[in-house]
C-alpha positions as CSV (number, residue, x, y, z in Angstrom):
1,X,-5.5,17.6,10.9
2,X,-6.5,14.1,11.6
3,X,-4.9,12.9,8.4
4,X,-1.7,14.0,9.6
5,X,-1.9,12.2,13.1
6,X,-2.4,8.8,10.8
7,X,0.3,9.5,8.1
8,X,2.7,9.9,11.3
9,X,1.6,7.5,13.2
10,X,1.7,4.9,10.5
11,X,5.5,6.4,9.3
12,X,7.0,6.1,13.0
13,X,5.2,2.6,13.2
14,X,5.4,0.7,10.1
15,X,9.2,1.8,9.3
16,X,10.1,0.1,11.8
17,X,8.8,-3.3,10.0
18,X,11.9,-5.7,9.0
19,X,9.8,-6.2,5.3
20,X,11.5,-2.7,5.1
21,X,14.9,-3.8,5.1
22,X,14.1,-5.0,1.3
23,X,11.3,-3.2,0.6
24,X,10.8,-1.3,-3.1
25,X,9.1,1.3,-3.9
26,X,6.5,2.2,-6.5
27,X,5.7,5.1,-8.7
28,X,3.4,7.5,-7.4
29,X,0.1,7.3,-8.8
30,X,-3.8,7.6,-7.7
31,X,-5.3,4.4,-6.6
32,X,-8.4,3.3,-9.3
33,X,-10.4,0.7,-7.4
34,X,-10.1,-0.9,-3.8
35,X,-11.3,-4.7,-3.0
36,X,-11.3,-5.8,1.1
37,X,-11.9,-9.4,1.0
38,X,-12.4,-10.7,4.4
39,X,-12.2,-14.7,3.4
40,X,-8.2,-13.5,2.4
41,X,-7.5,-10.8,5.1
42,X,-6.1,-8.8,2.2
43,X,-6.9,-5.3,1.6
44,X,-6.0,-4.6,-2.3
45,X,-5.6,-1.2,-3.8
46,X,-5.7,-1.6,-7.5
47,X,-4.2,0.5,-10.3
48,X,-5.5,-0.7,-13.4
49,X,-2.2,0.1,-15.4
50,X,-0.2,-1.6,-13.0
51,X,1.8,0.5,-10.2
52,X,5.1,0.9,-12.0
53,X,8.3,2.0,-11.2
54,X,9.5,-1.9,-9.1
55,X,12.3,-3.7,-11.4
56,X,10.7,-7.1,-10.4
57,X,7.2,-6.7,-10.9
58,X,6.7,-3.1,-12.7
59,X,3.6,-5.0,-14.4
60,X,1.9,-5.0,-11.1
61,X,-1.9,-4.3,-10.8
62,X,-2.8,-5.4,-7.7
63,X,-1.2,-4.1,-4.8
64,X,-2.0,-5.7,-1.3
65,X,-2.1,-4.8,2.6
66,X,-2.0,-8.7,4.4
67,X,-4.4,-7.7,7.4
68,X,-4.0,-10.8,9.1
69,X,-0.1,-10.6,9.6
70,X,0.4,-6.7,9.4
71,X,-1.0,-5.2,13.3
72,X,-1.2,-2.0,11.2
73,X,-3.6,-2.9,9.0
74,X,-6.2,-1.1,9.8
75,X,-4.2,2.0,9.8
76,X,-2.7,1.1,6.2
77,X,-6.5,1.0,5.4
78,X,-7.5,4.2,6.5
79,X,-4.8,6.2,4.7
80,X,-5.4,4.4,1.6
81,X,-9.0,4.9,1.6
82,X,-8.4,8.7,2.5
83,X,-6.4,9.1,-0.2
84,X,-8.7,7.3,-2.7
85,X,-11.3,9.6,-1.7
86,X,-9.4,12.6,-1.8
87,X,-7.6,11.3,-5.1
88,X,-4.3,12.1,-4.3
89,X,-1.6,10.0,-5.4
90,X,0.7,8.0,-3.2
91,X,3.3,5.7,-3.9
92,X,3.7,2.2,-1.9
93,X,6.8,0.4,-0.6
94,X,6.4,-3.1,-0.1
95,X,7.7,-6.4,-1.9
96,X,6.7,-8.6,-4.8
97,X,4.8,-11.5,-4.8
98,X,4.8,-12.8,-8.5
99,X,4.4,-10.6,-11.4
100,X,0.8,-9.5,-10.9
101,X,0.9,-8.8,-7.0
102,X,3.0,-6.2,-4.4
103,X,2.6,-6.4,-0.8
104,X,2.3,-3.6,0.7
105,X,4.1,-2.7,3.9
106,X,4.4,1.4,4.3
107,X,2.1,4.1,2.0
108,X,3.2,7.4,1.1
109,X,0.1,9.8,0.2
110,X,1.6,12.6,-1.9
């Protein structure tokens, strides 16, 4: 039940982001390996064979949660780790940054 407090309380939050306004979305898949690094403030959530399914960067492996400018963070975190641990795909909306890299800004856990 908890899980379904945080995946609408990050939904009626995070939408309301402006990122949104030209935000893409990726395919759904299971995330394979997660990295925090603290020096960065970035949160990454890594799919090995890229994420797929973005036009400008369907090569992307390493998708990213930018803790330090995103005040839902923390609540990004904790969906993604649920849903690493329950592995259960989800599929991420967000933007590009280069070919190798997609910020996120909402996560949908399917």
């Amino acid at each position: 039940m908890k899980i379904i407090y945080v995946y609408l309380f990050i939904f009626t939050n995070v939408f309301m982001a402006t990122d949104l306004a030209y935000a893409e979305s990726t395919a759904q898949k299971t995330i394979d390996w997660m990295r925090l690094r603290s020096d960065q403030g970035n949160y990454y959530l890594v799919k090995d064979g890229g994420w797929g399914g973005v036009p400008e960067c369907p090569g992307a492996k390493y998708a990213y949660i930018k803790a330090n400018i995103n005040p839902y963070a923390d609540q990004l975190l904790s969906a993604a780790l649920a849903a690493k641990l329950s592995n259960t795909p989800v599929s991420l909306w967000g933007t590009c940054e280069g070919t190798q890299y997609f910020r996120i800004t909402s996560i949908n856990i399917h």
